[in-house]
MDAnalysis code that builds the backbone (N, CA, C; Angstrom):
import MDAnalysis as mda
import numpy as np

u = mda.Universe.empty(657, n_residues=219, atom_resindex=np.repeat(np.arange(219), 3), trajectory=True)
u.add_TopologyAttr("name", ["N", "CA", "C"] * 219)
u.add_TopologyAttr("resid", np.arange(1, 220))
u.add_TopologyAttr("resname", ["UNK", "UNK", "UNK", "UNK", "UNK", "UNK", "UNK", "UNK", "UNK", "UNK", "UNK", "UNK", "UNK", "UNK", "UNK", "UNK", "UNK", "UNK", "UNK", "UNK", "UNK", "UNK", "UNK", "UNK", "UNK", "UNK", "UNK", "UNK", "UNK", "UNK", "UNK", "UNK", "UNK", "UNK", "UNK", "UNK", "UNK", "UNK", "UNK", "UNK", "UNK", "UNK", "UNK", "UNK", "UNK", "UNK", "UNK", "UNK", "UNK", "UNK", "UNK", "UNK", "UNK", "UNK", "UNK", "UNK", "UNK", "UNK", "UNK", "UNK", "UNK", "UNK", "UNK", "UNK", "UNK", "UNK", "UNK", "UNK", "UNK", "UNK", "UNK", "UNK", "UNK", "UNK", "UNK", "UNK", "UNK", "UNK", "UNK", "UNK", "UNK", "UNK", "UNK", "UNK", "UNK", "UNK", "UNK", "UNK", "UNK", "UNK", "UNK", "UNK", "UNK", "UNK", "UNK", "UNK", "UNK", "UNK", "UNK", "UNK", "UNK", "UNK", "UNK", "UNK", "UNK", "UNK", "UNK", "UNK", "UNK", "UNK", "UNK", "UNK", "UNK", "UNK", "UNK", "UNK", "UNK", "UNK", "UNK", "UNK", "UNK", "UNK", "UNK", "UNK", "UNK", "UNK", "UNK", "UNK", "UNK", "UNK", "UNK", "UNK", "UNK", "UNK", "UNK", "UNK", "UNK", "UNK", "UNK", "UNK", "UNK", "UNK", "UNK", "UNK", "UNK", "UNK", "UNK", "UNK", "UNK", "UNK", "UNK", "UNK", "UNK", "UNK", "UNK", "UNK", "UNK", "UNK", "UNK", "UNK", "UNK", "UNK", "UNK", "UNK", "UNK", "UNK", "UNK", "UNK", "UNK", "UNK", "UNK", "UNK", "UNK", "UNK", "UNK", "UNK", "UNK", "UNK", "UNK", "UNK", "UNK", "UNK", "UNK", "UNK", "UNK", "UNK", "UNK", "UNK", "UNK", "UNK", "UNK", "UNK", "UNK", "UNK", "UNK", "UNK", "UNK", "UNK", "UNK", "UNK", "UNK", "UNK", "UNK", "UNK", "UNK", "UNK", "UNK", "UNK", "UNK", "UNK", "UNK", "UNK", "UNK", "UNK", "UNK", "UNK", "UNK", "UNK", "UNK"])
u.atoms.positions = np.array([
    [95.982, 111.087, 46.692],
    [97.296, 110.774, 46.132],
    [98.159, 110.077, 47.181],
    [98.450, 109.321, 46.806],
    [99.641, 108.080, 47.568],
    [100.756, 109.251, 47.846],
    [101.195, 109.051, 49.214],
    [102.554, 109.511, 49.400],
    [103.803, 109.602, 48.514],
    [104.818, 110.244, 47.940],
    [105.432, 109.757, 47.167],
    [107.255, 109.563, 47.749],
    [107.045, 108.061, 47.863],
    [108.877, 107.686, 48.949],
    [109.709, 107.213, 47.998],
    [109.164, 107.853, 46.904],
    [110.412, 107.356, 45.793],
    [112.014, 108.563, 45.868],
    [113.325, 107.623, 45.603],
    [114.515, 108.486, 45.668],
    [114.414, 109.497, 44.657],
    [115.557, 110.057, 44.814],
    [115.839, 110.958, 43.525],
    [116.246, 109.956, 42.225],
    [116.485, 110.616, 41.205],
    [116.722, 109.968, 39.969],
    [118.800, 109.835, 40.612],
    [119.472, 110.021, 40.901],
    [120.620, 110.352, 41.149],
    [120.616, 109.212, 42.236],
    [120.041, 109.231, 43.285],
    [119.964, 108.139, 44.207],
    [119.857, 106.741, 43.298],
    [118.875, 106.656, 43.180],
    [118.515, 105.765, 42.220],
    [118.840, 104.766, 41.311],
    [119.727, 105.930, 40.421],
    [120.686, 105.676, 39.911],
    [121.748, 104.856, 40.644],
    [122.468, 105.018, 41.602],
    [123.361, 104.998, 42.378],
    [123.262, 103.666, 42.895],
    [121.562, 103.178, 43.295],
    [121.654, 101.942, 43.550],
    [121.636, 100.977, 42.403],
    [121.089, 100.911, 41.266],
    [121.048, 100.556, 40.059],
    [122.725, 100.136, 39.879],
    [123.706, 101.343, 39.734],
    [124.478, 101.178, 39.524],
    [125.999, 100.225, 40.272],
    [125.472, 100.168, 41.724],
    [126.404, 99.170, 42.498],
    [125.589, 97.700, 42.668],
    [124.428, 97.339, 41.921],
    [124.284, 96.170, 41.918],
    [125.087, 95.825, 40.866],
    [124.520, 96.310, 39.213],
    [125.261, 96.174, 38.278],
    [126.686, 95.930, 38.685],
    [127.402, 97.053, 38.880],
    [128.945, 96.954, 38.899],
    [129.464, 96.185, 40.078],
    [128.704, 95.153, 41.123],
    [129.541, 94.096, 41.924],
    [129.962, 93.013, 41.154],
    [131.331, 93.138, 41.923],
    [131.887, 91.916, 41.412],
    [132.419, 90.613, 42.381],
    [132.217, 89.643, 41.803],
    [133.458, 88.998, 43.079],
    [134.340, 88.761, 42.839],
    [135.306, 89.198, 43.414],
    [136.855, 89.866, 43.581],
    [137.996, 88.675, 43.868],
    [138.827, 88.355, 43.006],
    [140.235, 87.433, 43.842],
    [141.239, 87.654, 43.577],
    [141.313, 88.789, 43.174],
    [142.682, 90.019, 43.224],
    [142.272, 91.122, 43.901],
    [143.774, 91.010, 44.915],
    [143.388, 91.913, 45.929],
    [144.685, 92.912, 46.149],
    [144.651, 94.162, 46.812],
    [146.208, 94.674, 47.254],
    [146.076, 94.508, 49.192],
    [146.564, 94.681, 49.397],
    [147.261, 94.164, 50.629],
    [146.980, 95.324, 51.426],
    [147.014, 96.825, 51.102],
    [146.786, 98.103, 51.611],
    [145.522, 97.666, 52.710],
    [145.603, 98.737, 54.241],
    [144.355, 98.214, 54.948],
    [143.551, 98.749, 54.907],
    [142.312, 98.522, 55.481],
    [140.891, 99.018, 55.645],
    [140.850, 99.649, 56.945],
    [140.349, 100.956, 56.708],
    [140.175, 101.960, 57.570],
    [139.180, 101.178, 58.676],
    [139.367, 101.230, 59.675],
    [138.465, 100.343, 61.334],
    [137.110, 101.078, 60.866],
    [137.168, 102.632, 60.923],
    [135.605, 103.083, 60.652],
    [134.712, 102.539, 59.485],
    [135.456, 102.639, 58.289],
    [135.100, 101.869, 56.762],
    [134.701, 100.414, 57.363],
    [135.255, 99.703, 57.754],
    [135.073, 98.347, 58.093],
    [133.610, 97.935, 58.548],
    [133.584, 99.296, 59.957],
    [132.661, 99.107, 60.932],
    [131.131, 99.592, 60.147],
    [131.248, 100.168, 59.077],
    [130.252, 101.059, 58.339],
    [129.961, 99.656, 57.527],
    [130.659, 98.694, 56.592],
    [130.654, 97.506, 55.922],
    [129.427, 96.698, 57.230],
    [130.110, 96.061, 58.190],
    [129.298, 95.268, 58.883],
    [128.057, 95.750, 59.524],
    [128.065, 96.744, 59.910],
    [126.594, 97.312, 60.341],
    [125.416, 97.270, 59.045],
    [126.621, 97.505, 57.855],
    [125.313, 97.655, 56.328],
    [125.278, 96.169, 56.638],
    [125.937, 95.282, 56.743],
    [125.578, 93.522, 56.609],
    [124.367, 93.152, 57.961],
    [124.648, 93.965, 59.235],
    [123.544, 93.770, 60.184],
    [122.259, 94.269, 59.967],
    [122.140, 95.208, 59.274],
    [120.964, 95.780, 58.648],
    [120.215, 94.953, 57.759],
    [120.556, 93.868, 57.085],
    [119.568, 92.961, 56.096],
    [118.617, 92.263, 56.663],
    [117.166, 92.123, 56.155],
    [116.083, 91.376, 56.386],
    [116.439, 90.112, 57.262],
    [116.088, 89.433, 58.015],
    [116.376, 87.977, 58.698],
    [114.615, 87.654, 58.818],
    [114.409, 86.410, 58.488],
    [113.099, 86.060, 58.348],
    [112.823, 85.619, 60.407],
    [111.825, 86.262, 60.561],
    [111.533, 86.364, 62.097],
    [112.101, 86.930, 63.002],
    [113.130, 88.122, 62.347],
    [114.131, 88.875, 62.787],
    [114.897, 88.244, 63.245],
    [115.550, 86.828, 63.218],
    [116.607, 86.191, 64.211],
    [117.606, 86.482, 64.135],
    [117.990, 87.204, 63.003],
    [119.172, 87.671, 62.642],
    [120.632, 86.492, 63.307],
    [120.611, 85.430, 61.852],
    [121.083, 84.639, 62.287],
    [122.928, 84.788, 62.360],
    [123.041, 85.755, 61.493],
    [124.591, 85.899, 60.881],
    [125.601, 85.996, 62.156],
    [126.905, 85.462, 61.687],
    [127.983, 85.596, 62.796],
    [129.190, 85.691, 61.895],
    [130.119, 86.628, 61.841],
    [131.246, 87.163, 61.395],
    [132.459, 86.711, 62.312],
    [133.256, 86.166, 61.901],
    [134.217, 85.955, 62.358],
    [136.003, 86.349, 61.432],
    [136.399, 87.886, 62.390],
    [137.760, 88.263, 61.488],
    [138.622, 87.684, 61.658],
    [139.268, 87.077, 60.911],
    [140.721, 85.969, 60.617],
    [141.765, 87.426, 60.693],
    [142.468, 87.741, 61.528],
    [142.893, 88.258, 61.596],
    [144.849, 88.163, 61.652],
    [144.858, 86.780, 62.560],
    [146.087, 85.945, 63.036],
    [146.536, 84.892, 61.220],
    [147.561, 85.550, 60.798],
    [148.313, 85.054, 60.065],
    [148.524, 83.311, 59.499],
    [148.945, 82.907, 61.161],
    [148.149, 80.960, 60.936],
    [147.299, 80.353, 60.172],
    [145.937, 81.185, 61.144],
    [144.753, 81.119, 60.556],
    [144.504, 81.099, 59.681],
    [145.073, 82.404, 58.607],
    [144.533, 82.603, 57.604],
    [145.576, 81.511, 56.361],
    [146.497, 81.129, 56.776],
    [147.125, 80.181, 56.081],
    [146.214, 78.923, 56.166],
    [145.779, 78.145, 57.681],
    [144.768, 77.115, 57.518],
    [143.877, 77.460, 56.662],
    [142.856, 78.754, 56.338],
    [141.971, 78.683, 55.624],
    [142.270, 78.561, 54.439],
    [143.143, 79.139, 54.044],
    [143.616, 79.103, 52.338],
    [143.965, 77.218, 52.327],
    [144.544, 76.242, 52.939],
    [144.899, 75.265, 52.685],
    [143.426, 74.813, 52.978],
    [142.562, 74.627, 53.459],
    [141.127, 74.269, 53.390],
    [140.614, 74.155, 52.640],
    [141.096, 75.663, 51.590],
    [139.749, 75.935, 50.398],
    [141.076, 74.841, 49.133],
    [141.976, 75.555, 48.919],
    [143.070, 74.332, 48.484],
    [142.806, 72.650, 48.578],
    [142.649, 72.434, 49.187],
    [142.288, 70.672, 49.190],
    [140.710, 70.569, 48.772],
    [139.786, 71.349, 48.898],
    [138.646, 71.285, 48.250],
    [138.434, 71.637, 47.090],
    [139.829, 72.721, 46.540],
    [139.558, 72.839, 44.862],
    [139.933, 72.075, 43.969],
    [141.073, 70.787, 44.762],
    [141.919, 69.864, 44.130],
    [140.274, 68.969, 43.990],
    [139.514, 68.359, 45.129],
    [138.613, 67.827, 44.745],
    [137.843, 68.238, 43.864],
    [137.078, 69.335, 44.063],
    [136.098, 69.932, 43.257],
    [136.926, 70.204, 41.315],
    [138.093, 70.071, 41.487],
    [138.561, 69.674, 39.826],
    [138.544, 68.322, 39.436],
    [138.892, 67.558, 40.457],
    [138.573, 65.986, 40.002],
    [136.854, 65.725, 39.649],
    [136.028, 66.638, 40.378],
    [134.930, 66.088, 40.519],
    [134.242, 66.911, 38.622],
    [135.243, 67.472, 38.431],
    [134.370, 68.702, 36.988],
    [134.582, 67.477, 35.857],
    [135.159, 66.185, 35.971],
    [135.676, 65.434, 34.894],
    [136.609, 66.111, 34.504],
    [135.658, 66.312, 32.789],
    [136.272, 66.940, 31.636],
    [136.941, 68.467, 31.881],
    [136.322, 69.030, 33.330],
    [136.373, 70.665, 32.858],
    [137.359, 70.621, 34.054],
    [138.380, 69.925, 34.495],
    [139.143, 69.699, 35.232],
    [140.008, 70.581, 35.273],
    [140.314, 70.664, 33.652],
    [141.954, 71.917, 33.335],
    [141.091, 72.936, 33.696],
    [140.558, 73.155, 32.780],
    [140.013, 74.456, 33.165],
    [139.567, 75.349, 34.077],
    [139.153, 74.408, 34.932],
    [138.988, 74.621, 36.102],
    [140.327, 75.361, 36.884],
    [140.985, 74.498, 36.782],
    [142.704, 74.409, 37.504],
    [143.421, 76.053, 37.052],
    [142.492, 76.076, 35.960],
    [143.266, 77.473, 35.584],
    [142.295, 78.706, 36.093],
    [141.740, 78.488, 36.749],
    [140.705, 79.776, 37.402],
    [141.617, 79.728, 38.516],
    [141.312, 81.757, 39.065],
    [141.866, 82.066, 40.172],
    [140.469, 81.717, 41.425],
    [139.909, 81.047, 42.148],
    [139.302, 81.118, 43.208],
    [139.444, 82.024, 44.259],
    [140.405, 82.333, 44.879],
    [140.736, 83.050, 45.849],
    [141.305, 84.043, 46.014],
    [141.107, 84.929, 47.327],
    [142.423, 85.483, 47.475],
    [142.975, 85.930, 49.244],
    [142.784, 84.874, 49.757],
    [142.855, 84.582, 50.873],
    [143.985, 85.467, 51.390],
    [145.128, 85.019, 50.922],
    [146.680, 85.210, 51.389],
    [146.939, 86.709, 51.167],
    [145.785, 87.724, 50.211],
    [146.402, 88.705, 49.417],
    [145.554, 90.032, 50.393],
    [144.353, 89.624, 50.016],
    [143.262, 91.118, 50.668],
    [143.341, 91.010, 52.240],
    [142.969, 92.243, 52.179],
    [142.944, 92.794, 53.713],
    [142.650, 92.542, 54.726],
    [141.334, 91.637, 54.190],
    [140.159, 91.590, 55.340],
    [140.361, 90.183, 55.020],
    [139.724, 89.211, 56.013],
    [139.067, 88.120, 55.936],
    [138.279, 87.846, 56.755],
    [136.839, 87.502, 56.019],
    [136.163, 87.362, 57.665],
    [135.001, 85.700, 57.185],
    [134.884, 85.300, 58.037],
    [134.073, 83.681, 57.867],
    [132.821, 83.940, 58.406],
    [131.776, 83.976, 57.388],
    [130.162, 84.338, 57.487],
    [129.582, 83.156, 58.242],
    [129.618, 82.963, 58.902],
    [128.457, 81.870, 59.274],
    [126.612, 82.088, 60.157],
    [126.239, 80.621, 60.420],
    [124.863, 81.077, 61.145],
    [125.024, 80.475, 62.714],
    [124.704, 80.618, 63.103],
    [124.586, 80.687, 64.545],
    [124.068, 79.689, 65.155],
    [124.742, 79.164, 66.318],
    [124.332, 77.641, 67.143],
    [122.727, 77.910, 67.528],
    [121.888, 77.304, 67.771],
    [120.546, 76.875, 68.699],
    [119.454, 77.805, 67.765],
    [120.258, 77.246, 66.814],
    [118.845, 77.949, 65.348],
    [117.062, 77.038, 65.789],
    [117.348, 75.927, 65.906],
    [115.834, 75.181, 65.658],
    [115.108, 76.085, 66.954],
    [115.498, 76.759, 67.611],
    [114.619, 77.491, 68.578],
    [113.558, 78.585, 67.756],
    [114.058, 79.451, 66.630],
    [113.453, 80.452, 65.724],
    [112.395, 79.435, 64.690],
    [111.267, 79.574, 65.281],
    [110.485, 78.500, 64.446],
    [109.424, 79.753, 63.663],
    [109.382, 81.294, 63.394],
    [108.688, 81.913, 63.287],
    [109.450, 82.474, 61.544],
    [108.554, 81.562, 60.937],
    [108.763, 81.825, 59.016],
    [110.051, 80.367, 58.645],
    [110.052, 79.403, 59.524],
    [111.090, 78.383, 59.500],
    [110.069, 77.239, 59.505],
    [108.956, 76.914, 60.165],
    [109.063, 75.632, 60.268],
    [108.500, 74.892, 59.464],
    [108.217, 75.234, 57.826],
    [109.045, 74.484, 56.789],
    [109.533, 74.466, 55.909],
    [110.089, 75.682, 56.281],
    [111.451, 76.136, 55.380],
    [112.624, 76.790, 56.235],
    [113.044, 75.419, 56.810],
    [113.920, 76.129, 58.042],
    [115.557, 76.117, 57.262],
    [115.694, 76.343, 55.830],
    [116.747, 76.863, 55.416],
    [116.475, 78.447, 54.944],
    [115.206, 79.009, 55.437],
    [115.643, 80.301, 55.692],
    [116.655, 81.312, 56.501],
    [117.105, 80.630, 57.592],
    [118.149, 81.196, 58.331],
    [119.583, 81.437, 57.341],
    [119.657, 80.254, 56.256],
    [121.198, 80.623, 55.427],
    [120.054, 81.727, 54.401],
    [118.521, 82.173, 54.357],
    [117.972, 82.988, 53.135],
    [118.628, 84.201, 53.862],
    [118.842, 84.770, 54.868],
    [118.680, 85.807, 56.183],
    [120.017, 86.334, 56.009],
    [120.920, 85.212, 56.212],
    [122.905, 85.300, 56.112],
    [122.820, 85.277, 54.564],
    [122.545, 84.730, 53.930],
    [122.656, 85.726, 52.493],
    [122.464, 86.882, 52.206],
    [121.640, 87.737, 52.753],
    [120.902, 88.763, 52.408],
    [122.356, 89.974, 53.509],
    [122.151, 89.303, 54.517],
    [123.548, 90.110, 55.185],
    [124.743, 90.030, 54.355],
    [125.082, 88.840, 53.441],
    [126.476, 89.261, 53.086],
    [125.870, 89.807, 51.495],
    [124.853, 90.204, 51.085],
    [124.968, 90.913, 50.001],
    [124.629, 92.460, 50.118],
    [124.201, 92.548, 51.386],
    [124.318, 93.909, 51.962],
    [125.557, 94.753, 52.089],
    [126.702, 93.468, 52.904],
    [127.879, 93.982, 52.720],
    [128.652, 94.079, 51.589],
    [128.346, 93.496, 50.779],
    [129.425, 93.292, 49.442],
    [128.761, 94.205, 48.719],
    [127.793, 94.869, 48.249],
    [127.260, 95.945, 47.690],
    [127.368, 97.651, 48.571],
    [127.596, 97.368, 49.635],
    [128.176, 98.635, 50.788],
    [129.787, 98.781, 49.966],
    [130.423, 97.804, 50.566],
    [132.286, 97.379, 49.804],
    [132.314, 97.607, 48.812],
    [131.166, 97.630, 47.691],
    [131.655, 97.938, 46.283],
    [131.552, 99.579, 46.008],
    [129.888, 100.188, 46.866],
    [129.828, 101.620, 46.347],
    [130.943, 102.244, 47.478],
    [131.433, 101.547, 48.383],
    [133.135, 102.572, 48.804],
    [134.501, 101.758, 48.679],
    [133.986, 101.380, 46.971],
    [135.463, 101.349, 46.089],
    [136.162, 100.268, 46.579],
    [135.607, 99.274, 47.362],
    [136.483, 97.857, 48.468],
    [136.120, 96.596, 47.303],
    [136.417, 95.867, 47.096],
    [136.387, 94.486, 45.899],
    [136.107, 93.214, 47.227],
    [135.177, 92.770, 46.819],
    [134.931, 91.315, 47.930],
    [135.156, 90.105, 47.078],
    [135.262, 88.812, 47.927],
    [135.116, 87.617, 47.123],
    [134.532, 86.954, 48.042],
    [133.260, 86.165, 48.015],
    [132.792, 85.117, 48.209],
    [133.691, 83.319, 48.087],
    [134.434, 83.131, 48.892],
    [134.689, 81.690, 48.892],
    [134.202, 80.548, 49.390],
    [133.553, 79.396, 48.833],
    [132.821, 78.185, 48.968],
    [133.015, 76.786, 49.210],
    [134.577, 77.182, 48.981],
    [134.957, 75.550, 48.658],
    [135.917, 75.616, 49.702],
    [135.366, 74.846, 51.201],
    [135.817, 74.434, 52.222],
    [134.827, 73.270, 52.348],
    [135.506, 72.486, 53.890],
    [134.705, 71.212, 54.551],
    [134.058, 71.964, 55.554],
    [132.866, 72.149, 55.804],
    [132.951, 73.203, 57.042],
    [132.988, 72.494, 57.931],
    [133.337, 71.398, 58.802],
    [133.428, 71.004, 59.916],
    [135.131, 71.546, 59.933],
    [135.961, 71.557, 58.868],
    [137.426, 71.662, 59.461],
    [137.361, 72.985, 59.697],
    [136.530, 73.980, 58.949],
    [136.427, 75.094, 59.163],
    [135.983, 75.621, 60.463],
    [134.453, 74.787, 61.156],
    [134.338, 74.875, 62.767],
    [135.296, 74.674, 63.720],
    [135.955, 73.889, 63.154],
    [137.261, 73.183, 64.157],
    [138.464, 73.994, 64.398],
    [138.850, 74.422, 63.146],
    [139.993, 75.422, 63.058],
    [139.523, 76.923, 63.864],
    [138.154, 77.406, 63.365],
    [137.925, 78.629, 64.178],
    [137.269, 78.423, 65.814],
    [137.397, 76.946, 66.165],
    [136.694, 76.956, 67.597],
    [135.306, 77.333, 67.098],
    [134.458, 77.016, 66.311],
    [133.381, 77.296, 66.625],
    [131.842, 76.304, 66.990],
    [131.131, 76.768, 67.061],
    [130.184, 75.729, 68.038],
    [129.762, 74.254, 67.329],
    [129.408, 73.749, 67.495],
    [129.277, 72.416, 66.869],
    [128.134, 72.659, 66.020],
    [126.734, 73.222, 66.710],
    [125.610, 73.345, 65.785],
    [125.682, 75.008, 64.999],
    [126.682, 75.633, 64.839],
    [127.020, 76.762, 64.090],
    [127.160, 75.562, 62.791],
    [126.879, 76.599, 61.746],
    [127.341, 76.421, 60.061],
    [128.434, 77.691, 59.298],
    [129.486, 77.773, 59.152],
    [130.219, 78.220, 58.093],
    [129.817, 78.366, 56.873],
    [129.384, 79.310, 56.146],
    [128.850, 79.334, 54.803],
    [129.734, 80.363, 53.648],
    [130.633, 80.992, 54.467],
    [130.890, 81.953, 53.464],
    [132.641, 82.186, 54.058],
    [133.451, 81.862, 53.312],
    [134.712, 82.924, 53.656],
    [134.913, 84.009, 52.901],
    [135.135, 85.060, 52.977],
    [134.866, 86.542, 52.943],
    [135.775, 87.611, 52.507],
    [136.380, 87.421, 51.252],
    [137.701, 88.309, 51.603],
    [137.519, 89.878, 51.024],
    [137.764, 90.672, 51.155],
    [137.579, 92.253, 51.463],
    [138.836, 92.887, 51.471],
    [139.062, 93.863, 50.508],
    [140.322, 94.887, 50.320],
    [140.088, 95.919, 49.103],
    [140.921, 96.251, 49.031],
    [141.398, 96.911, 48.024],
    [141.910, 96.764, 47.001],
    [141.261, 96.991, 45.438],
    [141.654, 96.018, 44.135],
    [142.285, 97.520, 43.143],
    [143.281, 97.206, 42.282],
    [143.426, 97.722, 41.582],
    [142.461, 98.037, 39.897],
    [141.527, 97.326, 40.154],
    [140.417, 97.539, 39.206],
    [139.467, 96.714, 39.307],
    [138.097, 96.966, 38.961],
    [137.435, 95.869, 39.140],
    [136.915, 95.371, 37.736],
    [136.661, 93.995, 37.535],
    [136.685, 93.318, 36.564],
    [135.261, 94.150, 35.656],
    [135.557, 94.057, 34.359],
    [134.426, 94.103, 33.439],
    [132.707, 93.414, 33.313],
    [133.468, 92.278, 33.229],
    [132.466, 91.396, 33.337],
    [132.840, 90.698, 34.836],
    [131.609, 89.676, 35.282],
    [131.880, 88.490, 36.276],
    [132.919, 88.540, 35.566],
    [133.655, 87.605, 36.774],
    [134.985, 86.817, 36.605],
    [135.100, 85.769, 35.372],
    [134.019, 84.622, 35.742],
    [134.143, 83.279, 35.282],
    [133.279, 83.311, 33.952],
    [132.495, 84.834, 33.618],
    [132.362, 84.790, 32.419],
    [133.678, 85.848, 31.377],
    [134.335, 86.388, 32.299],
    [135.275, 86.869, 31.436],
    [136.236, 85.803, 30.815],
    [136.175, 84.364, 31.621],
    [137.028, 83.423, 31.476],
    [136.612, 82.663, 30.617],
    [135.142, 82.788, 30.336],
    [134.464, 81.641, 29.480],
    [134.122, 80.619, 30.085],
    [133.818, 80.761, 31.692],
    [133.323, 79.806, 32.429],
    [131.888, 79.478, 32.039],
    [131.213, 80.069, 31.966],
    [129.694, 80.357, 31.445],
    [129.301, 81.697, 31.001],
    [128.062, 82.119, 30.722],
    [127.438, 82.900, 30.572],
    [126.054, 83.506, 31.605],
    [126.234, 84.787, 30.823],
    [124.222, 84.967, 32.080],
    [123.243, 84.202, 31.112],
    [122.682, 83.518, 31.997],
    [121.250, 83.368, 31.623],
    [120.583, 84.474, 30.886],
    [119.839, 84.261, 29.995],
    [118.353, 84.993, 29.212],
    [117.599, 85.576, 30.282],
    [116.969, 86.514, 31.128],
    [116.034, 86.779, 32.131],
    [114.678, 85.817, 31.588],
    [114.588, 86.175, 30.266],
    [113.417, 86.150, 29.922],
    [113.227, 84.517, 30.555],
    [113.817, 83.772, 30.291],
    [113.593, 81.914, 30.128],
    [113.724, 81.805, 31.348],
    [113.392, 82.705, 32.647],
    [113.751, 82.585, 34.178],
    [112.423, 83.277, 34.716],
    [111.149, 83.685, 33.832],
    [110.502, 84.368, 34.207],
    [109.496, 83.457, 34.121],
    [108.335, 83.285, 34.883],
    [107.119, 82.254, 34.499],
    [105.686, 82.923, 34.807],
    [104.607, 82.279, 34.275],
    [103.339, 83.007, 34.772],
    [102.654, 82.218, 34.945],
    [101.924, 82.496, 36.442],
    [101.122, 81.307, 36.703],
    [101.234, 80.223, 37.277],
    [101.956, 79.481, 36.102],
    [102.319, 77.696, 36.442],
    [104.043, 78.164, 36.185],
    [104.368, 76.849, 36.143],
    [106.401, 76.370, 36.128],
    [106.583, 76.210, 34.929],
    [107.282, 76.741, 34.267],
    [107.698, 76.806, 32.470],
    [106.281, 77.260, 31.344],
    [105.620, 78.477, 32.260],
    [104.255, 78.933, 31.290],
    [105.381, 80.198, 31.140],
    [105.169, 80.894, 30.045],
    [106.029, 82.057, 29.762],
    [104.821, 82.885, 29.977],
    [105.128, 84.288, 30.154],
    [104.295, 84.885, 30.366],
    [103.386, 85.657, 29.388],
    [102.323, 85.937, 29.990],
    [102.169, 86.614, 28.420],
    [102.245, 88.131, 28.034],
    [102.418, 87.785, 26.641],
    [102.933, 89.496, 26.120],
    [101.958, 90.361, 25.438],
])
């Protein structure tokens, strides 16, 4: 008989249940985050898989007021583009909340780390595994933040060179994620942008294949 390293049904449960219920968050309250809570968040984000262990991720807390005004005007001039660029879905667009830079607690800027082409071990040819690695860290953290009651948002729409520039950071570093983290007065039902009628989920089923690329599987 195989060892048995399965959780409890209660555990289990528990993880089941904070994938389901993440959300990404752009209402935030302003109340702060306990330093220990924080420090418990980023260690769960240092803990994720990195392909060749390089563990590429680098956190950077916006902490200074300025700052966090440059970043909000960053993601601001990229949402004015990114509505010109939707055509038709322009208004609509315009009427989504993106952010919440100015509001939550935390802010922190995910990026990967200068003198990457050195990690050639599960990279060299698929050397956009290093952003597979920093994904996996910030969904570590945002699923930590959700099962202790914290609301995150993922923000995307920056230039990241103004973003290197503004945080001093290295030239061959990448910016991939601004990060915001607090305390929400509820968390949404659905995603956001399908509560809005931005889209919908996908079918699983029409995402599943066997074999070959668009063979369904069989039943």
């Amino acid at each position: 008989m195989p060892a048995n390293h399965r959780y409890s049904d209660a555990d289990i449960a528990a993880v089941y249940r904070v994938i389901y219920e993440r959300r990404d968050m752009r209402h935030f309250l302003s109340d702060p985050i306990a330093p220990d809570q924080l420090n418990r968040l980023l260690a769960a984000a240092h803990h994720a898989p990195s392909v060749g262990f390089m563990q590429p991720w680098r956190f950077v807390r916006v902490r200074c007021p300025d700052l966090r005004i440059g970043l909000h005007q960053l993601v601001e001039q990229e949402r004015l583009l990114t509505a010109k660029a939707l055509h038709e879905r322009e208004d609509s667009f315009m009427k989504l909340k993106v952010e919440g830079i100015l509001d939550c607690a935390e802010v922190l800027v995910a990026g990967l780390c200068g003198q990457r082409e050195k990690h050639v071990f599960g990279r060299r040819t698929l050397p956009e595994m290093d952003l597979a690695s920093l994904s996996c860290a910030i969904q570590n953290l945002w699923l930590a933040a959700r099962a202790e009651g914290l609301g995150m948002g993922w923000v995307s729409m920056f230039a990241p060179d103004a973003v290197k520039a503004l945080l001093g950071m290295p030239t061959d570093s990448h910016p991939v994620a601004i990060l915001c983290l607090g305390h929400v007065t509820t968390f949404y039902e659905q995603p956001l942008l399908e509560q809005e009628g931005w889209a919908a989920r996908q079918d699983l089923d029409g995402l599943i294949f066997e074999n070959f690329w668009d063979t369904p599987p069989c039943r």
